[in-house]
N, CA, C and O atoms as a GROMACS GRO file, in nm:
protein
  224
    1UNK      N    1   0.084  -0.118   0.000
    1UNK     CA    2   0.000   0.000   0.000
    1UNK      C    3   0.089   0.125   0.000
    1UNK      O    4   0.184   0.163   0.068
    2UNK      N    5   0.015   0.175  -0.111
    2UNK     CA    6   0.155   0.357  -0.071
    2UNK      C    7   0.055   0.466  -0.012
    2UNK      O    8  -0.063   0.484  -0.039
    3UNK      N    9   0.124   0.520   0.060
    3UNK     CA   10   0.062   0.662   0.157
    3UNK      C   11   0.158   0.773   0.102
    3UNK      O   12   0.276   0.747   0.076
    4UNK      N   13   0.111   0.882   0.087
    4UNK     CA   14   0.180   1.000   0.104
    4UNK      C   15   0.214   1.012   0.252
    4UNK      O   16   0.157   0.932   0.326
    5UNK      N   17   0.310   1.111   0.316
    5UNK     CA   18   0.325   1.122   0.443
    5UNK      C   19   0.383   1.265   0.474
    5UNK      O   20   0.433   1.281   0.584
    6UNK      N   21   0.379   1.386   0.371
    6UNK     CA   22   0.400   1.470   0.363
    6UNK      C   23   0.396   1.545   0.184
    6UNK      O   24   0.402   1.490   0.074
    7UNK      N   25   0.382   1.689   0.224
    7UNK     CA   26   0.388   1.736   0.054
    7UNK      C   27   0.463   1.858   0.102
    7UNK      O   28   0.423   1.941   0.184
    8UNK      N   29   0.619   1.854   0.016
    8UNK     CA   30   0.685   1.989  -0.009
    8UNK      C   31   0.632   2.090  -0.070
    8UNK      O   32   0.550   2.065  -0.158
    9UNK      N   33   0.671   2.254  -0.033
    9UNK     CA   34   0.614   2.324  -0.087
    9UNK      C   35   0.753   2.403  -0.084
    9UNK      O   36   0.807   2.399   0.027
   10UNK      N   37   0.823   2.474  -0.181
   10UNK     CA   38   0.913   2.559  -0.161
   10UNK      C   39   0.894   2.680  -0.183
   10UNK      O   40   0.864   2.725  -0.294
   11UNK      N   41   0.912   2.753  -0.069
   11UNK     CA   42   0.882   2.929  -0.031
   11UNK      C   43   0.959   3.020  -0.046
   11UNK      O   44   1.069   2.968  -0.061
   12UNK      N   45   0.969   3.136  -0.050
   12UNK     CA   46   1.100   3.260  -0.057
   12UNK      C   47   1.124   3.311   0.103
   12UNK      O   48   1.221   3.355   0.164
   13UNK      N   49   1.010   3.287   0.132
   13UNK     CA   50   1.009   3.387   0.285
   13UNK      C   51   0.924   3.222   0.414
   13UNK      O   52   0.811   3.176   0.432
   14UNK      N   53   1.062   3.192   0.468
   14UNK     CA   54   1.003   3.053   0.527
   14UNK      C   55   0.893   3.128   0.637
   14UNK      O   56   0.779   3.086   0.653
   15UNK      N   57   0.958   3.261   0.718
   15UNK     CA   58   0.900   3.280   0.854
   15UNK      C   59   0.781   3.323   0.808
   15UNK      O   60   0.686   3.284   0.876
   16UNK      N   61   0.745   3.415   0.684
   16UNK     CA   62   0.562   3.474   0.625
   16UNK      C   63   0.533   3.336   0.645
   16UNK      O   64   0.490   3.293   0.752
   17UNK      N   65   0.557   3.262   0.540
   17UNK     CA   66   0.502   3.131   0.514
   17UNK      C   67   0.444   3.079   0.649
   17UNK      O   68   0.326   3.064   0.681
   18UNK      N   69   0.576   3.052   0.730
   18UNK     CA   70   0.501   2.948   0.865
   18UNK      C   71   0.372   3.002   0.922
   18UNK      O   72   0.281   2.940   0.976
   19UNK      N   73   0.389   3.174   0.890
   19UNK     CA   74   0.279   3.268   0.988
   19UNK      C   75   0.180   3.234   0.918
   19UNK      O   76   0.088   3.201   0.993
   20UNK      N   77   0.138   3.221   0.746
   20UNK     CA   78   0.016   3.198   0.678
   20UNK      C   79  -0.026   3.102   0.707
   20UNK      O   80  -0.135   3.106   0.763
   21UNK      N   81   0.026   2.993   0.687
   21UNK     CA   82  -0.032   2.854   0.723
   21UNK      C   83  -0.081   2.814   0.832
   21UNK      O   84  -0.172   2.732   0.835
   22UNK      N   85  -0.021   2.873   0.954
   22UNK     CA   86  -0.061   2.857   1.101
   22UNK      C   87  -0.173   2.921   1.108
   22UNK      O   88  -0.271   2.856   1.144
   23UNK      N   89  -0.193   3.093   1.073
   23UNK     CA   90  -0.285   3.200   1.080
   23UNK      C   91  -0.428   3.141   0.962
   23UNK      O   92  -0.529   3.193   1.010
   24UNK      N   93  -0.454   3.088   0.884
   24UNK     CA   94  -0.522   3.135   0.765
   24UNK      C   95  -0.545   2.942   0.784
   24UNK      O   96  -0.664   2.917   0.767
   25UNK      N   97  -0.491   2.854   0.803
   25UNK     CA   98  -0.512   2.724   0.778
   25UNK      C   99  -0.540   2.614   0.894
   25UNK      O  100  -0.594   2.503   0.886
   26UNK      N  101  -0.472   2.696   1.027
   26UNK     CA  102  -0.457   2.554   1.158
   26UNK      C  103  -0.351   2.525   1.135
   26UNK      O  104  -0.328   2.569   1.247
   27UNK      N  105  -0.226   2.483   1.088
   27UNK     CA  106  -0.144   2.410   1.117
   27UNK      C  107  -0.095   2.498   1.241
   27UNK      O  108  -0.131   2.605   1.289
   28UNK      N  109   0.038   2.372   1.279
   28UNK     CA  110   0.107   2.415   1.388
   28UNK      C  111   0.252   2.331   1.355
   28UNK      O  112   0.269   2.223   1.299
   29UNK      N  113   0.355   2.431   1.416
   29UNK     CA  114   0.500   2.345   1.370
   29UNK      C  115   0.536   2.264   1.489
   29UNK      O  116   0.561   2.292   1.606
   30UNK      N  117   0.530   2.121   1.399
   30UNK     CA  118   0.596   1.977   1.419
   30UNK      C  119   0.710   2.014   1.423
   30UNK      O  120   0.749   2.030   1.538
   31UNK      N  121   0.753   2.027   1.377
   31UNK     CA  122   0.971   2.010   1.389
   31UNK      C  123   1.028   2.116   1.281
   31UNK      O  124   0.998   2.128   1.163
   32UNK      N  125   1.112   2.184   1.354
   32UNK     CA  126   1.199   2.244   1.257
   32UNK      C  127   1.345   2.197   1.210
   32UNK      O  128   1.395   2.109   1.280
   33UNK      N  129   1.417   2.239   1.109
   33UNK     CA  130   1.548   2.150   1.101
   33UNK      C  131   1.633   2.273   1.005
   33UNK      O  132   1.614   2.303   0.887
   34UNK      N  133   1.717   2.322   1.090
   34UNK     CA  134   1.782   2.449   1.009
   34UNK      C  135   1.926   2.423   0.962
   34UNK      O  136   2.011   2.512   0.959
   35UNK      N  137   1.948   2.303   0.927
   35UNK     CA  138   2.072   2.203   0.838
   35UNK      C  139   2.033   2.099   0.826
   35UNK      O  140   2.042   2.007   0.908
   36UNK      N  141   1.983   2.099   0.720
   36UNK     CA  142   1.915   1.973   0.635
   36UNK      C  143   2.052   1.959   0.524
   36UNK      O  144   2.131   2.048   0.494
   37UNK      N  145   2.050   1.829   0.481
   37UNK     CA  146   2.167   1.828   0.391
   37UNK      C  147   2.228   1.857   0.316
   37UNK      O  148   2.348   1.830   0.300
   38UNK      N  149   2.103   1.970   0.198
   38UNK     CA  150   2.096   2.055   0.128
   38UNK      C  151   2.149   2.198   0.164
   38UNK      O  152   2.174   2.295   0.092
   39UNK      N  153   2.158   2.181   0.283
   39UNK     CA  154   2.239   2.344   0.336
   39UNK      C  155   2.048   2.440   0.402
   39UNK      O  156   2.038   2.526   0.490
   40UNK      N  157   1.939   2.380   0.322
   40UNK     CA  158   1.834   2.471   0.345
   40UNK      C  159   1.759   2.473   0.457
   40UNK      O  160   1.828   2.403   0.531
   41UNK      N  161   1.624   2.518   0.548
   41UNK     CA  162   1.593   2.551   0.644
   41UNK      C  163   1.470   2.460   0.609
   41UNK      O  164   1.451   2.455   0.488
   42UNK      N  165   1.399   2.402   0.669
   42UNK     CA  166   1.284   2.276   0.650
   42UNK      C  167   1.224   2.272   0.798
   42UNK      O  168   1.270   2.244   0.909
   43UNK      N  169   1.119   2.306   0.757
   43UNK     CA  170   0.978   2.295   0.856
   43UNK      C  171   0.898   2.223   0.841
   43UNK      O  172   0.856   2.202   0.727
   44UNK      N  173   0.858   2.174   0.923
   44UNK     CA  174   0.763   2.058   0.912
   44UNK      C  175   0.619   2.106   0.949
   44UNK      O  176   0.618   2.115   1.072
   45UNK      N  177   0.504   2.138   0.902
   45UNK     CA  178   0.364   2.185   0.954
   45UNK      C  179   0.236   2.058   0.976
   45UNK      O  180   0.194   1.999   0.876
   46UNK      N  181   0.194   2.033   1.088
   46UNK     CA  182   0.109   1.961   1.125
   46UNK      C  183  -0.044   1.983   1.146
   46UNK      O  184  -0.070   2.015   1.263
   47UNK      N  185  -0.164   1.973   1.054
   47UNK     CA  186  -0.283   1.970   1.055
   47UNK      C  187  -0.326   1.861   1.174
   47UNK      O  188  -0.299   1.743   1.153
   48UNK      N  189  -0.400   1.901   1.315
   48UNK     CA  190  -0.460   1.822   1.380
   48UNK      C  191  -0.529   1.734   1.347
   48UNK      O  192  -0.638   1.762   1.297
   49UNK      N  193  -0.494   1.616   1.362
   49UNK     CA  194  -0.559   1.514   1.342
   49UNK      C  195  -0.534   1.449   1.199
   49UNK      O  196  -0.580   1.349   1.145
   50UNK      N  197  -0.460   1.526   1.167
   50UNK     CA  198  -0.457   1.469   1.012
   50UNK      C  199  -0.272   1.454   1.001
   50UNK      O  200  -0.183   1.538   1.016
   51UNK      N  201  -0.267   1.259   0.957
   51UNK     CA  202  -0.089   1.205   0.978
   51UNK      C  203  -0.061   1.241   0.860
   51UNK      O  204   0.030   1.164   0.829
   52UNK      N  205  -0.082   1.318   0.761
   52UNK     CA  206  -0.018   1.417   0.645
   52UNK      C  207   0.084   1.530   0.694
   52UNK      O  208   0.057   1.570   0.808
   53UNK      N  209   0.148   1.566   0.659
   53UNK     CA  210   0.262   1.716   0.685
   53UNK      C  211   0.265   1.784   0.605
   53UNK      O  212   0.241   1.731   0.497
   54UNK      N  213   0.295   1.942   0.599
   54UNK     CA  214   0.337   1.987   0.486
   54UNK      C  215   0.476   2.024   0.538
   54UNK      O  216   0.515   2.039   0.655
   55UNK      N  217   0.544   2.036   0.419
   55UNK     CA  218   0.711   2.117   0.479
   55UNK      C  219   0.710   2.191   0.371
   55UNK      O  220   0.670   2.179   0.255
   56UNK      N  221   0.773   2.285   0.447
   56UNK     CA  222   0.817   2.422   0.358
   56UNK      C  223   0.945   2.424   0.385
   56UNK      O  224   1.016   2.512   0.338
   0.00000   0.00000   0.00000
């Protein structure tokens, strides 16, 4: 069986971003990771109740 378990979204402005999604949608940040292997900044956003993620 395949599941999605997250959907990337890549942003210009991570901190607007986190504020829209939290403000305008419900999420709330799951985990942040500011050296990912890529050198880039990766957030993880969590919809209650729902085992989907988004990362920006």
């Amino acid at each position: 069986m395949i599941k999605f378990l997250h959907t990337r979204i890549r942003v210009s402005d991570l901190e607007k971003s986190i504020d829209w999604y939290c403000k305008n949608c419900g999420f709330t940040v799951l985990k942040r990771n500011d050296k990912s292997p890529s050198g880039n900044q990766i957030v993880h956003l969590e919809l209650h109740g729902n085992a989907h993620n988004l990362e920006l």
